[in-house]
N, C-alpha and C positions, 0 to 999 in steps of 0.2 A: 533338387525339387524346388519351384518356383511359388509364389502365390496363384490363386485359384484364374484359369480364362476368365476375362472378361467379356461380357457382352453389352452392347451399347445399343441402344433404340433409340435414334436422333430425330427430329422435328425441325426443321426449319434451321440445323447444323447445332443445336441446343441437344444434350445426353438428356432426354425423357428419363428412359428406367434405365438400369444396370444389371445382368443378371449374373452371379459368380458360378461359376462350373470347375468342380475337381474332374480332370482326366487323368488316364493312367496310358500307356502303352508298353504292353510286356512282349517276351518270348517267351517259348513252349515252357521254357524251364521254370518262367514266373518272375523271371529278371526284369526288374524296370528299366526300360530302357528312355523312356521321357515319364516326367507327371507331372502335373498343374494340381497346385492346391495339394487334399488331404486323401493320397493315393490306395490309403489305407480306412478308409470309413464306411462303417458299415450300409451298406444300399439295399433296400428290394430291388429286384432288376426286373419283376415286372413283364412286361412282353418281352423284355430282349433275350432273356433266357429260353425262349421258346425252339430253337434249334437243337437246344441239349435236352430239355423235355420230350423232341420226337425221335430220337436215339432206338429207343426200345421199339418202336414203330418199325423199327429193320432190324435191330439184333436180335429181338423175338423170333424175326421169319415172317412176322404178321404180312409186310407188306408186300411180298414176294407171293404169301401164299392168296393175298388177295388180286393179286396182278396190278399192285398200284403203280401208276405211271409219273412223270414227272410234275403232272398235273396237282393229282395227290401231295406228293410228298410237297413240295411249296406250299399248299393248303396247309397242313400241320403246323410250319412253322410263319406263319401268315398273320397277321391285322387287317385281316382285308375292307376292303371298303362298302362291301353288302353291294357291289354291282352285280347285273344281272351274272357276268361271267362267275362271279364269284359264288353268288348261291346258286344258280345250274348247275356247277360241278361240286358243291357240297351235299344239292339235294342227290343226285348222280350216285354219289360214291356210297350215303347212307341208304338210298336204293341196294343197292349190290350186297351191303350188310344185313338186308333185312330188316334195315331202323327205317325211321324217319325223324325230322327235326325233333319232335316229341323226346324222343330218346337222349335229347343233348341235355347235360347240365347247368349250359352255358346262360340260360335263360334269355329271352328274347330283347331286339334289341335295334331300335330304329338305324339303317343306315349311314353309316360314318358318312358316306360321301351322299353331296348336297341333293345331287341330280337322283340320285337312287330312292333318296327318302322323299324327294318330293313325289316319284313316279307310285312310290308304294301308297301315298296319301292319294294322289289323286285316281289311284285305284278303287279307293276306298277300302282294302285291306290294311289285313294286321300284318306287320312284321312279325315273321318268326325268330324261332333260335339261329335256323340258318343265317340270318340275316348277320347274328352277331359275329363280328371281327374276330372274337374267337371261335368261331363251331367248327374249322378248320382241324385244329387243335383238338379239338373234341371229338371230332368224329376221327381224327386217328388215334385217341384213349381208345373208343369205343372198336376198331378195328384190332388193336390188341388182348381186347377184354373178347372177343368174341374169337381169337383164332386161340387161345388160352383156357377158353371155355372159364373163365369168370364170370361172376354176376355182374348186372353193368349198375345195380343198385347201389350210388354211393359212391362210385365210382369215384367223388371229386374231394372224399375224407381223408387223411394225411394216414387214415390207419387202413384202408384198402389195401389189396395189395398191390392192385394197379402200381398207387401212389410206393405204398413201401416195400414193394419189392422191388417196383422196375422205374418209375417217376425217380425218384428221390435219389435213391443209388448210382443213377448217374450223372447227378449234378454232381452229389460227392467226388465221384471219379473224375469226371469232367474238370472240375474246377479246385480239386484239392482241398475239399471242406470238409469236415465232419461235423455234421447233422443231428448226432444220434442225443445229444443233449438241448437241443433248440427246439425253439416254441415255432411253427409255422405264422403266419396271418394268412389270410384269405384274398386273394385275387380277387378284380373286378368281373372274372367270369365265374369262380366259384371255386379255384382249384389252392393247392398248399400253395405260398408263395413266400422260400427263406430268403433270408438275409445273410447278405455273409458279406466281406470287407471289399471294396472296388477291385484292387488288383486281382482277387481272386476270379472273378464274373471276368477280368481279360483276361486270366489265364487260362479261363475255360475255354472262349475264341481262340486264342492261340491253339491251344490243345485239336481243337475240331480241325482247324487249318491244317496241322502238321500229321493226319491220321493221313495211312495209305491211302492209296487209289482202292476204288472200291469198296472201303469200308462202309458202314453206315455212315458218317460223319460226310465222308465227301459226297456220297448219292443226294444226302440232302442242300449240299452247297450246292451241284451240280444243279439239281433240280432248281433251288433260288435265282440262280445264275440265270437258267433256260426258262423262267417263269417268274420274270419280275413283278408283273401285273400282276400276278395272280398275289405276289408276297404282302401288297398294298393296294394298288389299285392309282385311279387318275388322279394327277398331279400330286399326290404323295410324294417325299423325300427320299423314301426305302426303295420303291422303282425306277426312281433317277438317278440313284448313286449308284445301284445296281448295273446299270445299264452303262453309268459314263466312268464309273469307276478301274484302273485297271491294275492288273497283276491279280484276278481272278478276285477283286477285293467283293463281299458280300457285306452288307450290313442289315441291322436290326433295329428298331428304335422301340421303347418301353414308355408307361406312362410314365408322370412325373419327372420329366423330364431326362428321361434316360436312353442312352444311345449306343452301339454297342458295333464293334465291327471285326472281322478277320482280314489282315493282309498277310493271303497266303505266300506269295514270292518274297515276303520281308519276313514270315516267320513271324509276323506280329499279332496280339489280341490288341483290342483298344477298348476302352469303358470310359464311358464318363455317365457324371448325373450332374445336374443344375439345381442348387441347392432351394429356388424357389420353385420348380419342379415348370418350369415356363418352356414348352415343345419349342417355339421358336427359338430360341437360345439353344437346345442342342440342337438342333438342325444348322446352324451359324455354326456353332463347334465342330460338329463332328466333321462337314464340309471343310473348315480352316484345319482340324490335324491330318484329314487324308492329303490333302493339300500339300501340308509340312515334309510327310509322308511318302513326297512325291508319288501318290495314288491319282491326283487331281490338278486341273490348273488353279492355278493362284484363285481363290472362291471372291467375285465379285460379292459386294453388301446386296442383302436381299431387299427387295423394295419393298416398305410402306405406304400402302393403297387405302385410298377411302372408298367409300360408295360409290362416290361419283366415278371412281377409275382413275383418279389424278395420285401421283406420287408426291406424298408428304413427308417423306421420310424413310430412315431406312433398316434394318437388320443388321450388325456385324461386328468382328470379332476385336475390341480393342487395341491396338499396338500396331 
């Protein structure tokens, strides 16, 4: 085990800022097989855990008995960017439920991506809950809640059963943690969100990677795979590593800087966080370990742009 990735943000060939990232890289069994920094610290993982949150979404039956398509199931495990694709097929699917946005926990939420929120302003509407990066996610809670016949009231409380029957229990499973003494926080969309030690959150990728064909675990890689846009949206990170990444590799990125990925042909989970929680820093990271990784070519520095469009600088990984 090494000290933490560096990342450098240069100006004029002058290191600006520095940002340090512990990464881990395991296999199924939980074996570190690389790590930068403090491989073992405890993380919120934030969005990137959202793959093992929509687990129950197929081992319930929900999805099967709703007829969700690959469409769906990307939504679930998605940050999308509130473009039109994205809430047309959110509004879509809570159609088919019987909800509408109303129905979502998520609480509403101007457009991630530039062009979307400007179009919603110059509409002169409100964004909804659809809108928000999570209602994906949420409206596959609310897809379980309703083939289960639960209440959908609350839905986003660590004591529901939603949460602690079928949420919670499979991150346990997933990622080799026990729960039953921890305190939750709250997500920025309103839902439980634990903490538990880095390696662990890559042993959970690893885990998702190594489940049969067919299981739930792979229907939803498959689906990320076959529906990258949908998993982020334009010029996002998540649908370009999706897209150019190979050996089936899938990733996930979290706030605060956290990044998260499965290479299925190596058997590998990967987690990292950046200890000043700076998204351009694990974006630089996770690109240089898939890299490492041979998932990727050698990851050029990413450019630092001004207003004007002139390159002043750049993104990238120390050493």
């Amino acid at each position: 085990m090494s000290g933490p990735l560096l990342v450098e943000v240069t100006r004029a060939g002058l290191v600006e800022s520095l940002h340090e990232v512990d990464a881990v890289v395991v296999d199924t069994s939980g074996r570190i097989v690389e790590a930068w920094g403090d491989a073992s610290r405890p993380v919120m993982p934030r969005s990137a855990i959202k793959p093992i949150q929509a687990l129950p979404l197929l081992s319930t039956g929900a999805a099967d008995a709703f007829h969700l398509t690959d469409v769906e199931l990307a939504l679930a495990c998605a940050s999308h960017g509130g473009e039109p694709a994205h809430v047309d097929a959110v509004a879509g699917w809570l159609e088919r439920l019987g909800l509408d946005a109303a129905d979502l926990a998520c609480g509403a939420q101007v457009p991630m991506n530039a062009s979307a929120a400007a179009a919603v302003a110059a509409a002169g509407t409100d964004a909804t809950a659809a809108y928000n990066n999570c209602s994906g996610k949420h409206t596959g809670f609310l897809t379980v809640l309703r083939h289960l016949g639960l209440a959908l009231d609350g839905y986003v409380d660590p004591t529901h059963p939603l949460q602690a029957d079928h949420i919670t229990p499979s991150i346990e499973h997933t990622c080799g943690v026990d729960l039953a003494a921890a305190h939750p926080g709250v997500d920025g969309c309103g839902i439980p969100v634990w903490s538990m030690p880095l390696d662990r959150l890559a042993r959970g990728w690893a885990t998702i990677g190594g489940e049969p064909e067919g299981s739930p675990a792979q229907r939803l890689l498959s689906a990320m795979r076959n529906e990258p846009f949908l998993v982020a949206g334009s010029s996002r990170a998540c649908t370009r590593l999706i897209r150019t990444a190979t050996g089936g590799t899938v990733v996930k990125t979290g706030a605060e800087g956290v990044f998260c990925a499965v290479l299925p042909a190596d058997g590998y989970g990967l987690a990292l966080k950046v200890r000043d929680g700076a998204g351009r820093a694990a974006e630089a990271a996770v690109e240089w370990i898939l890299a490492r990784c041979g998932r990727l070519p050698d990851p050029m520095p990413s450019p630092l742009v001004n207003h004007a469009g002139l390159q002043v600088g750049e993104v990238r990984v120390a050493g």
